[in-house]
C-alpha positions in Angstrom: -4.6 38.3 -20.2 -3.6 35.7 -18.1 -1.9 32.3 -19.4 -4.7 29.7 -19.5 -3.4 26.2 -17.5 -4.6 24.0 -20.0 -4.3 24.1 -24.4 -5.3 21.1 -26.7 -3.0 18.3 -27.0 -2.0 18.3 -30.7 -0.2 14.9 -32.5 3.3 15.3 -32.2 3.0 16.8 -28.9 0.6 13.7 -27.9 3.2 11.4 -29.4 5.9 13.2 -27.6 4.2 12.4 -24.5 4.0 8.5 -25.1 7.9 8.6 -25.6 8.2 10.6 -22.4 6.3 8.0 -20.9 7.5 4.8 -22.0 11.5 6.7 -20.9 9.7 7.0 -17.3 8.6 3.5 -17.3 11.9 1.9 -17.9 13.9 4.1 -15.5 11.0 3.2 -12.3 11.2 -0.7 -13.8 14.9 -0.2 -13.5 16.0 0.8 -10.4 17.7 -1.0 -8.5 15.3 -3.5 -6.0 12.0 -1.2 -7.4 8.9 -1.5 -5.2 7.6 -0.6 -8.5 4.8 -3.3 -10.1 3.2 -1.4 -12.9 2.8 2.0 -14.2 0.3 3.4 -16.2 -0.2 6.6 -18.4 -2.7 8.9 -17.3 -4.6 11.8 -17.5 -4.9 14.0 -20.2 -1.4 13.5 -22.3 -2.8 10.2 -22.5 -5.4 11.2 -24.2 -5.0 11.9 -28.2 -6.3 15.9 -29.0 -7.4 17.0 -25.3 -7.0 20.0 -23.3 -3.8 19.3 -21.6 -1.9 21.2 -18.9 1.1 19.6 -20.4 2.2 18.0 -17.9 2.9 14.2 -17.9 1.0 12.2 -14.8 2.3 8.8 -14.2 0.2 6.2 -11.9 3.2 4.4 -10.5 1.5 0.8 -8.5 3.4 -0.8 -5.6 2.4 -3.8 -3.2 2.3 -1.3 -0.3 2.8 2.7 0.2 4.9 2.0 2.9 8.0 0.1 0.5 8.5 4.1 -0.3 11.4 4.1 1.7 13.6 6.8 2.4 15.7 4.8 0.4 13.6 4.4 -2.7 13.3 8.3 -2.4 16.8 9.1 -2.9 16.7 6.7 -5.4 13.8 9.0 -7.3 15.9 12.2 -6.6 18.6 10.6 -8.6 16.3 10.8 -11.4 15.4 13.7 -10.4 12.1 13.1 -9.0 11.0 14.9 -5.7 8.5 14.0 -3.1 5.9 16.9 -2.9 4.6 16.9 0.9 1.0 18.0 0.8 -1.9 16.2 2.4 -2.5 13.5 -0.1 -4.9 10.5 0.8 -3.2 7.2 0.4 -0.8 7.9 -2.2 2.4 9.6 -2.4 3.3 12.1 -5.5 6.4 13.1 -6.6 7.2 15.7 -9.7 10.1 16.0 -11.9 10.4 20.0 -13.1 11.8 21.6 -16.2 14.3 23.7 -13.8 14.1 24.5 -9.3 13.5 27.9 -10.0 10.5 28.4 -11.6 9.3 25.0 -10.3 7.0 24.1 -13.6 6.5 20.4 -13.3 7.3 18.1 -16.6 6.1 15.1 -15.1 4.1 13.5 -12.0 4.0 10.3 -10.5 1.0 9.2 -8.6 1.9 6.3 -6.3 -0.4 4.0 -5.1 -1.2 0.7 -3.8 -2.0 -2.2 -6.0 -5.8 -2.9 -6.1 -6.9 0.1 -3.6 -9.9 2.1 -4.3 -7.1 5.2 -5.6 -5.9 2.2 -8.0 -9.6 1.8 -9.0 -10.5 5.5 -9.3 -7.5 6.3 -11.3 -7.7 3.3 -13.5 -12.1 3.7 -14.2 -11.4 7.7 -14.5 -9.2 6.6 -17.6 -10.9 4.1 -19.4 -14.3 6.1 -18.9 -12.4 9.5 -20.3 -10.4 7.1 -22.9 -14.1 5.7 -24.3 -16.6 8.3 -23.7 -15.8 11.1 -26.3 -18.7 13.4 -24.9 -17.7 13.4 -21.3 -14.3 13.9 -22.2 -15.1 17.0 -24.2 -17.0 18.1 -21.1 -13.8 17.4 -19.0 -12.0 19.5 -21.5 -14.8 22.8 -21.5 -14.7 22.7 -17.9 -11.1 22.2 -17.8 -10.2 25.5 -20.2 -13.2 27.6 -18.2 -11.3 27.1 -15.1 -10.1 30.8 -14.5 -6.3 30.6 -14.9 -6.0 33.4 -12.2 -6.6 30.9 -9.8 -3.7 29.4 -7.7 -2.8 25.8 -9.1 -4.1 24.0 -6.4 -7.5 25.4 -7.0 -7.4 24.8 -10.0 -6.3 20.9 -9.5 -8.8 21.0 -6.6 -11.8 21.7 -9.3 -10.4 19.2 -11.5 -10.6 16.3 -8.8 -14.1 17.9 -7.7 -15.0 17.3 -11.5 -13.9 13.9 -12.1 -15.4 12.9 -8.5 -19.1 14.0 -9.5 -19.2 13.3 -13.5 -16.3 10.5 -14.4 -16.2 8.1 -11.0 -19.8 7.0 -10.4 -19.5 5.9 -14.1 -18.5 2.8 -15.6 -15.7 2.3 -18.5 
């Protein structure tokens, strides 16, 4: 049977995850002339006892996409952050994995602009998932039905598709 993306996010693992996050936040406040302005912990490791694909998603908020210099990039790589290059609409995303072989990602960071509609979306998706117990729990059915023989992209692809018709039109 194949390995399911997604298992429930249990206490310690949940609080392991806040720890994770507040480390990520000081080392992006901290570098050196940051274009960094906020960051925010989101998705589903932010949320206590849902279906989580473990993986730590980071909404990283700058004054402008293009202060992601080459510059600020080898600055990320440092850390150990790497720019993935895929067709994203205005943001930039960049993954930090357990090891370069097997390429399973530990943690993501979603780059965006300070009060762009991404910005919004990201930030509504939360706080309606955060308050809403029942759409969460519908978030998390839909997320563990999602057949895990499907490539990862799909299955982040239905995910998106998900939040875009149930979470987005809704208000926190």
């Amino acid at each position: 049977m194949p390995k399911s993306y997604v298992t429930p996010l249990n206490d310690g693992v949940y609080q392991d995850f806040k720890i994770l996050y507040h480390q990520i936040d000081k080392i992006l406040m901290n570098l050196l002339d940051t274009p960094v302005i906020k960051t925010y912990h989101v998705g589903s490791t932010a949320i206590k006892g849902s279906q989580s694909s473990h993986i730590l998603d980071v909404l990283v908020v700058v004054k402008s996409l293009h202060q992601m210099t080459t510059l600020d990039e080898k600055r990320l790589n440092l850390q150990s952050f790497y720019r993935l290059h895929h067709p994203y609409e205005k943001k930039c995303v960049f993954s930090k994995f357990d090891d370069l072989k097997t390429l399973n990602e530990k943690v993501r960071l979603h780059i965006v602009e300070e009060n762009s509609t991404k910005f919004k979306k990201y930030i509504n998706a939360q706080r309606v998932l955060e308050h809403h117990a029942d759409l969460c729990e519908q978030f998390n059915t839909f997320k563990s039905k999602i057949d895990s023989t499907v490539s990862k992209q799909i299955y982040e692809t239905n995910k998106s598709e998900w939040l875009q018709c149930h979470v987005n039109s809704q208000k926190a």
